[in-house]
C-alpha positions in Angstrom: -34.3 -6.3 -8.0 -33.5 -3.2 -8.8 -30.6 -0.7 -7.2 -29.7 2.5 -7.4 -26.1 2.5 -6.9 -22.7 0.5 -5.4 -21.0 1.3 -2.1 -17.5 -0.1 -1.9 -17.3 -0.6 2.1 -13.7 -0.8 3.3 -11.7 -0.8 6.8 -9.9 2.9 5.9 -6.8 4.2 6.9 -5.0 7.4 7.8 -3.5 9.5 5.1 -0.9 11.6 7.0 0.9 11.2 10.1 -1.6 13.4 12.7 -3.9 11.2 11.6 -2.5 7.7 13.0 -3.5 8.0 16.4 -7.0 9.4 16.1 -7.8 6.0 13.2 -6.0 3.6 15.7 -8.6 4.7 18.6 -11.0 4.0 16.0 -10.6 0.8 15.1 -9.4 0.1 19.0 -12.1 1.6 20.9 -14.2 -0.6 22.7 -11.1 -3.2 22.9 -9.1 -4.4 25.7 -5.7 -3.6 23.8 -2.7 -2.1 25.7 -1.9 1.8 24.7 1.7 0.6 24.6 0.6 -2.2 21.8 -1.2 0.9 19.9 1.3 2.7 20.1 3.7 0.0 18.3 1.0 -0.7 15.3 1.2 3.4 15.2 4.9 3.2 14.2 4.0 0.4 11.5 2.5 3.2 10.2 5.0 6.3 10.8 7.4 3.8 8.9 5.5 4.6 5.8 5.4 8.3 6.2 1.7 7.8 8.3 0.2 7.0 5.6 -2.0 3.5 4.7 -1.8 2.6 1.6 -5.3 1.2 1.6 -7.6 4.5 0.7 -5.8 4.4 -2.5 -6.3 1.0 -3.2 -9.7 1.7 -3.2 -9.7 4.5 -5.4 -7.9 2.3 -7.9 -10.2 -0.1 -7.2 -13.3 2.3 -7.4 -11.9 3.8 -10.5 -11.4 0.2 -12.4 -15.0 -1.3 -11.7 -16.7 2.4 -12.7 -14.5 1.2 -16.2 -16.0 -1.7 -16.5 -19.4 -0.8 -15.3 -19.9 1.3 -17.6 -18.0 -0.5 -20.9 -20.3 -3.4 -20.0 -23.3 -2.4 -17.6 -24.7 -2.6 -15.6 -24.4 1.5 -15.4 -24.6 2.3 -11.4 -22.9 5.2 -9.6 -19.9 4.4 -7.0 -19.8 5.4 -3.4 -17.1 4.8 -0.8 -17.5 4.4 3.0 -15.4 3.2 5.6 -15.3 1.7 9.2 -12.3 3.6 10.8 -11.4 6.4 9.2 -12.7 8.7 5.9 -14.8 8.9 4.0 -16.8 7.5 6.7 -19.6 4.9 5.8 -22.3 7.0 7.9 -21.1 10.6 6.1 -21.3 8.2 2.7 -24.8 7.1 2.8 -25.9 10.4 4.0 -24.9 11.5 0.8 -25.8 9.0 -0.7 -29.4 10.2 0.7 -29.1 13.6 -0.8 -28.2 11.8 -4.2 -31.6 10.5 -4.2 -30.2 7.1 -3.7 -33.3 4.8 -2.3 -31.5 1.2 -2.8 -27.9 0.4 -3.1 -25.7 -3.0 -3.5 -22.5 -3.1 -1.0 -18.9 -4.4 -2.1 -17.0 -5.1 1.2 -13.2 -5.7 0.6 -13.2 -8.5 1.6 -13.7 -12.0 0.4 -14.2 -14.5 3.0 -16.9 -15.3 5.7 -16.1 -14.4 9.4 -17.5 -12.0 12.1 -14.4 -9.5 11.1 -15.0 -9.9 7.1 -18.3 -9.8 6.9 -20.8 -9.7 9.8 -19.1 -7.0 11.2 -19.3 -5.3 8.1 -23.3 -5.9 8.0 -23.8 -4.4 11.2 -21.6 -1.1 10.3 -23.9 -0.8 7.4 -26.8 -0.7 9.8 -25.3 1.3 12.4 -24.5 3.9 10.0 -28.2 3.7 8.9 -29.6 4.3 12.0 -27.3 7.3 12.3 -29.0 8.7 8.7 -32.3 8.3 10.0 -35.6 6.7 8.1 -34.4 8.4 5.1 -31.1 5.8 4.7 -30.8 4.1 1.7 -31.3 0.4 2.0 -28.2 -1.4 1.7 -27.9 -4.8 0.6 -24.4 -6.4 1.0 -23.2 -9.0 -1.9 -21.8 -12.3 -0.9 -18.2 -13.2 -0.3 -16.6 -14.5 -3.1 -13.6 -16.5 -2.1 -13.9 -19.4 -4.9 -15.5 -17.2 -7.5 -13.2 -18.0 -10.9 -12.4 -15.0 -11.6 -10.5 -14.2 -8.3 -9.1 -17.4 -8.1 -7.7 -16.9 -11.8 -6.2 -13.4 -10.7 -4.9 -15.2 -7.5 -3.2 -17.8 -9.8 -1.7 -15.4 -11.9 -0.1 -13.0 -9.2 1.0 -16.6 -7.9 2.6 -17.6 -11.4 4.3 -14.0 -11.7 6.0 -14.9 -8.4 7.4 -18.4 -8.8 8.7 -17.0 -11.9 10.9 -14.5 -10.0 12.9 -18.2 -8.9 15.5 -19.3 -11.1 13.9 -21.5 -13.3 16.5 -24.4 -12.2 15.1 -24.1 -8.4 11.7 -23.1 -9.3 10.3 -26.8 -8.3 11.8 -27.0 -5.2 10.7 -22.9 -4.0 8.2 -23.4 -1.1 5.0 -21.4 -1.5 3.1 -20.2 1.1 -0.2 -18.8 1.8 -1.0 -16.0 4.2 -4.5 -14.9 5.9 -5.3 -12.5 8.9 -5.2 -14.4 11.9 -8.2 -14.3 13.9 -9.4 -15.1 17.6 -9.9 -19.0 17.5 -13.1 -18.6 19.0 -14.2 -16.8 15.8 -12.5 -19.0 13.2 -14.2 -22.1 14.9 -18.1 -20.3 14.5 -17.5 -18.8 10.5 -16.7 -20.7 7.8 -13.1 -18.4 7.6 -10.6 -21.5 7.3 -12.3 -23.8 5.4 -12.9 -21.0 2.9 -9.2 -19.9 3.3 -8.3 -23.7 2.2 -10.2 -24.2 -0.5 -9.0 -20.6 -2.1 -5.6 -22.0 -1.3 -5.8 -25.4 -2.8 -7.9 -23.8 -5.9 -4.5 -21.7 -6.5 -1.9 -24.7 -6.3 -4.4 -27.1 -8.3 -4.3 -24.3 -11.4 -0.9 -24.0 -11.3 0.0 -27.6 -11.2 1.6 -27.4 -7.8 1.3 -29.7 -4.7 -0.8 -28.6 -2.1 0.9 -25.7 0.3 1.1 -24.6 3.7 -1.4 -22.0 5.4 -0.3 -19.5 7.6 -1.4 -16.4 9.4 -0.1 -12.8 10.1 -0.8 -9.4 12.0 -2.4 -11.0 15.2 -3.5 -8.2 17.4 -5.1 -9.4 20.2 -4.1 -10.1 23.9 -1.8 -12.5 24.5 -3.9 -14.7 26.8 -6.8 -15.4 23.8 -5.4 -18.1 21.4 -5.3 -16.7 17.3 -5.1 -18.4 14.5 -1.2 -20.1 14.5 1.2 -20.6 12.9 2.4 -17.2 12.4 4.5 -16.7 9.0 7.1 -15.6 11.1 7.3 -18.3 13.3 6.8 -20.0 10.5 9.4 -19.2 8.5 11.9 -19.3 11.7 11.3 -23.0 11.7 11.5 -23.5 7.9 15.0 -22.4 8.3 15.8 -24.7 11.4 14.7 -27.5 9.4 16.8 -26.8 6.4 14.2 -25.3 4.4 14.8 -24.7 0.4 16.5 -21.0 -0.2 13.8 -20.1 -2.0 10.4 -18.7 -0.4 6.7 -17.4 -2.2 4.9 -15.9 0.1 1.4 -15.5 -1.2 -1.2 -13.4 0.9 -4.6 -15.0 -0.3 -6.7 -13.6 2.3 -6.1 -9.9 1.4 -7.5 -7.9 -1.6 -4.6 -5.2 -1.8 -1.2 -4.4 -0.9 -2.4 -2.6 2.3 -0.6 -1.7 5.8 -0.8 -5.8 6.8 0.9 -6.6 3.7 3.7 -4.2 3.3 4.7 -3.8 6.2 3.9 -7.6 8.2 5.1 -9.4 5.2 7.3 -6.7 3.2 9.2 -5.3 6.0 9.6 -8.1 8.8 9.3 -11.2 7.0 11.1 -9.6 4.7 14.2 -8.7 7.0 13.4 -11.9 9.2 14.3 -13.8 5.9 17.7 -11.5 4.9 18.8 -12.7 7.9 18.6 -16.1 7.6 20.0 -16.1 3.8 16.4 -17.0 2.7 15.5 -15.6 -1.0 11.7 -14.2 -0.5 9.5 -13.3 -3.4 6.0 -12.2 -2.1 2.9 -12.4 -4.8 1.0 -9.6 -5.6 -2.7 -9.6 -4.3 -6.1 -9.3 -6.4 -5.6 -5.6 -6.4 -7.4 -4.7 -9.9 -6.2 -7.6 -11.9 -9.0 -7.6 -14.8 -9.7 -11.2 -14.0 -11.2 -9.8 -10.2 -12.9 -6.7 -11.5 -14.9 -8.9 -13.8 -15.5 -11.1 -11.0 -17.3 -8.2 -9.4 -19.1 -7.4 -11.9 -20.3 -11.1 -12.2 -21.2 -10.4 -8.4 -23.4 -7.3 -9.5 -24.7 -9.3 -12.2 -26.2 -11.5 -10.1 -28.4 -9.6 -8.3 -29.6 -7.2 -10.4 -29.9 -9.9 -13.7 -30.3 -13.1 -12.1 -26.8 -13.9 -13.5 -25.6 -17.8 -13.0 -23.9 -17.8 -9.1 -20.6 -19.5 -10.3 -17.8 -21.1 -8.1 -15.3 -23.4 -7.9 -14.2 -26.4 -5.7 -17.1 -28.2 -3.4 -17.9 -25.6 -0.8 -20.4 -23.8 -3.4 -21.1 -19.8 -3.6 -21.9 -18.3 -0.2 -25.4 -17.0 0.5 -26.5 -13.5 -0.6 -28.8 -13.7 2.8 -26.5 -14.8 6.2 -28.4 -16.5 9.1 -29.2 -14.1 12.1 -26.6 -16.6 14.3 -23.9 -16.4 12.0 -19.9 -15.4 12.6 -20.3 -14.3 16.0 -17.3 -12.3 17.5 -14.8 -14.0 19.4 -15.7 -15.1 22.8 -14.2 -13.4 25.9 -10.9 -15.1 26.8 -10.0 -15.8 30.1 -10.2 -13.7 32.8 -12.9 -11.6 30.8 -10.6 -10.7 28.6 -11.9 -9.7 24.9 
């Protein structure tokens, strides 16, 4: 088939402090969260001058594949919307109308299946449509990706980077560690989220020769009463220490693409100070980011729907569909009480 142009389709994030609290309503609004519990993600933020580090993640990002696109084809412009906060997705693909683009392919940062990854994602697309009028582009999402080689083999080598910050003499005995976004359980049990989280996972430790490793989750948001995705690396790493754990800790966060606001500051600031204090030496990988490895993976991606390219993935769970089913990754069920 033939397309007109990419749209990278991210979550967004504020840029300077006044815009915090306006972004946070955003991506709450419809929620049953606490305006006290808002209020203490806003201060993740203020800690880093109000600023998410995730818009320019995207530039970079935007800015590598628009390299490669056009060193190697195929030759499409890049747009850039987002769900929370600007450029947002509707504004995008209204230009994107006056551009004279009639059929675009979507990137969503994101690489694995669940109502929050992906579905979600899907029905802002549409939303935003609707809001453009008959005139919208078509949009046509590509599929996740989370056993594609080429970001497993930049996964493994932001892995091997970190085990080499350990002394070589206790680089064996340093526990790794694999971090994802938790999610409502409800969620996790209808998407295929953990098994894909897994497979990433033991994809990583199989190329670097290393036994299989724990999976754990981070920057749980939701009400107390509705059960998430457990352990949390905190928690985690609190009973590492109880139980004598080695001295040496890799943290890797294979379910994020970049260093954004759940990275730096849910694994570089409190696991971070969580493990000063208990004499633990952390060294936390880098994510995909724009390792070459993943930028030709997305190209590959590209490739396959626009030149029929072979759909290539590791390990047995196969490449994902480029079509969903209607009834898949539903959002989390109401927990008790009618609580979201």
């Amino acid at each position: 088939m033939t397309y007109d142009a990419l749209l990278i389709v991210s979550f967004g994030g504020p840029e300077k402090s006044e815009e915090v609290i306006p972004f946070l309503e955003n991506v709450l609004r419809g929620r049953n969260v606490p305006r006290e519990r808002m209020l203490q993600v806003a201060e993740h933020y203020y800690h880093f001058g109000g600023r998410s580090p995730i818009n320019d993640q995207c530039r970079a990002l935007i800015a590598a594949l628009d390299a490669g696109l056009k060193a190697h084809g195929p030759s499409l412009p890049i747009y850039w919307g987002n769900r929370n906060w600007h450029p947002m997705l509707a504004d995008t693909l209204r230009r994107m109308r006056d551009d004279g683009i009639r059929r675009s392919l979507a990137l969503v940062t994101s690489a694995f299946g669940s109502y929050s990854g992906c579905r979600q994602y899907r029905e802002d697309i549409e939303r935003a449509r609707a809001a453009v009028g008959q005139d919208a582009p078509e949009i046509h999402k590509l599929r996740t990706f989370h056993n594609h080689p080429g970001y497993i083999a930049a996964a493994v080598d932001r892995v091997r980077i970190a085990l080499e910050q350990v002394p070589a003499e206790r680089r064996s005995l340093a526990k790794l560690v694999f971090t994802a976004h938790s999610i409502p359980v409800s969620m996790a049990q209808s998407s295929p989220y953990v098994a894909q989280l897994a497979e990433a996972r033991d994809l990583v430790c199989e190329a670097l020769g290393r036994p299989p490793a724990d999976l754990v989750y981070q920057s749980r948001s939701g009400p107390p009463n509705q059960p998430w995705l457990e352990p949390d690396i905190c928690d985690y790493i609190r009973r590492l220490h109880s139980e004598g754990a080695p001295s040496h800790l890799v943290i890797a966060p294979i379910g994020f693409l970049s260093d954004h606001m759940e990275v730096v500051y849910d694994l570089d600031t409190e696991a971070a100070a969580l493990c000063r204090d208990l004499g633990v030496n952390l060294v936390r990988a880098g994510t995909v980011g724009v390792h070459p490895a993943f930028i030709c993976a997305l190209r590959e991606l590209i490739l396959e729907r626009t030149a029929g390219h072979e759909r290539r993935a590791l390990g047995v769970l196969g490449p994902a569909p480029d079509e969903c089913p209607a009834d898949c990754c539903p959002p989390a069920r109401p927990g008790p009480r009618g609580q979201p």
